[in-house]
C-alpha positions in Angstrom: 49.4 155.7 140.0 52.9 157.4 139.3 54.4 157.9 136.0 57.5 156.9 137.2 59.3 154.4 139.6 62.5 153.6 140.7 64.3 150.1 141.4 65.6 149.2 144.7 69.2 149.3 142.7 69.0 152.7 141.4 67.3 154.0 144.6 70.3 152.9 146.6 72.8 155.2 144.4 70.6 158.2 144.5 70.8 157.2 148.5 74.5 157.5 148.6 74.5 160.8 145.8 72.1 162.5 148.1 73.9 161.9 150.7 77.6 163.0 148.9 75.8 165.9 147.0 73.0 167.1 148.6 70.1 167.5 146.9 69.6 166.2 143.2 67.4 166.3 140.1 67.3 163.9 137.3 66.6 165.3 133.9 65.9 163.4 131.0 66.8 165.2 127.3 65.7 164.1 124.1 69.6 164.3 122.8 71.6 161.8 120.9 73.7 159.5 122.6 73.3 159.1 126.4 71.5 162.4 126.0 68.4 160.2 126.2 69.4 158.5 129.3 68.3 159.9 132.5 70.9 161.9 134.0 71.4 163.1 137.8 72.5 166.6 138.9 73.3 168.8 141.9 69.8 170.7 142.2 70.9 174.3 140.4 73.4 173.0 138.1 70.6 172.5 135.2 68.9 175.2 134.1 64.8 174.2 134.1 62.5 176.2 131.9 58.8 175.5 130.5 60.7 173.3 128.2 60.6 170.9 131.1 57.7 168.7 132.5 57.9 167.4 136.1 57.2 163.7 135.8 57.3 162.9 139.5 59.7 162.2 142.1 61.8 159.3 143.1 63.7 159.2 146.3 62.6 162.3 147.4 64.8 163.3 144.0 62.2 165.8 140.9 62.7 163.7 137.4 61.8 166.2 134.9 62.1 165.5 131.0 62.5 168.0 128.2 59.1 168.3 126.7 60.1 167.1 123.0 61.1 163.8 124.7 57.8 163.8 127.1 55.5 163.9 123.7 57.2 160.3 122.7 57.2 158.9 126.5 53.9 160.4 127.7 51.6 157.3 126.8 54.6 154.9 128.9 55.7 153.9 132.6 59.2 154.9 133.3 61.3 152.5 135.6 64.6 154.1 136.2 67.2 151.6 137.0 71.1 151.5 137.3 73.8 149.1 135.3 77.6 149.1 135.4 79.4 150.4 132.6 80.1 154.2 131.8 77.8 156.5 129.9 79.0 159.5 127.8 77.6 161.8 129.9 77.9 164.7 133.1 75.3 162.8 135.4 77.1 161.9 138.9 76.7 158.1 139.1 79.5 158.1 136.3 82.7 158.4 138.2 81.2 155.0 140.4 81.5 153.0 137.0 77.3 153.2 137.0 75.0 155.0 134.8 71.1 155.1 135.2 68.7 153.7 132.3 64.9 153.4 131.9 62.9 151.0 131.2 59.6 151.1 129.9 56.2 150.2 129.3 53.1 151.3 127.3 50.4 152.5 129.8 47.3 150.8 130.1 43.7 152.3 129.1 43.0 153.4 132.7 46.6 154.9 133.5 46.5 156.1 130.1 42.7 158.1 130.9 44.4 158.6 134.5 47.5 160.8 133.5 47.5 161.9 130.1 43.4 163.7 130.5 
C-alpha cells in the first residue's frame, strides 16, 4: 500500500521531463495559490530540510510535502494527475501548457493503521 500514485497521464509527462531534465522531485507546499499544487523540479534546485516528509515515489521521481501540509493530507491517498491549463507556479510541466493536480481520498481503517502507526 503507497500513499501516493500516479495516473498513466501524469506519468507520461514526468516520462518526457525526466527525459528533458534529468532527474526530478515533486514537492508539495502548503502555500496559497498553486503553492498547494504539486510542483516538479530539477533534483537540487529545491532546498529539502526536516520540514519535508518523503511521501513515496512515482516514476522513479521522490514526492516530498512540507510537513504543515502533510498534518492535513496524512489520513488521505494522493493521486497526482496532469490537466491543461497553466498554473501560477515554477514547476516544469508549465511551459507545455500542463500543470499537475491531486486528487484525493480519505484512507481507509486498515491503510489508515498501515501508514499513519
Amino acid at each position: 500500500m503507497e500513499r501516493i500514485q500516479i495516473t498513466e497521464a501524469a506519468a507520461k509527462v514526468v516520462k518526457q521531463l525526466k527525459a528533458q531534465h534529468g532527474d526530478l522531485i515533486f514537492h508539495q507546499s502548503g502555500g496559497c495559490c498553486d503553492g498547494s499544487s504539486p510542483m516538479v523540479f530539477e533534483k537540487g534546485e529545491m532546498y529539502l530540510d526536516e520540514s519535508d516528509v518523503l511521501l513515496g515515489q512515482i516514476e522513479g521521481v521522490n514526492f516530498y510535502m512540507n510537513i504543515d501540509q502533510f498534518e492535513y493530507w496524512k489520513h488521505t491517498h494522493l493521486t497526482v494527475d496532469v490537466t491543461e491549463g497553466r498554473g501560477a507556479s515554477f514547476s516544469l510541466e508549465i511551459p507545455l501548457g500542463l500543470r499537475f493536480l491531486i486528487h484525493s481520498r480519505l484512507l481507509t481503517d486498515e491503510e489508515n493503521e498501515r501508514l499513519n502507526k
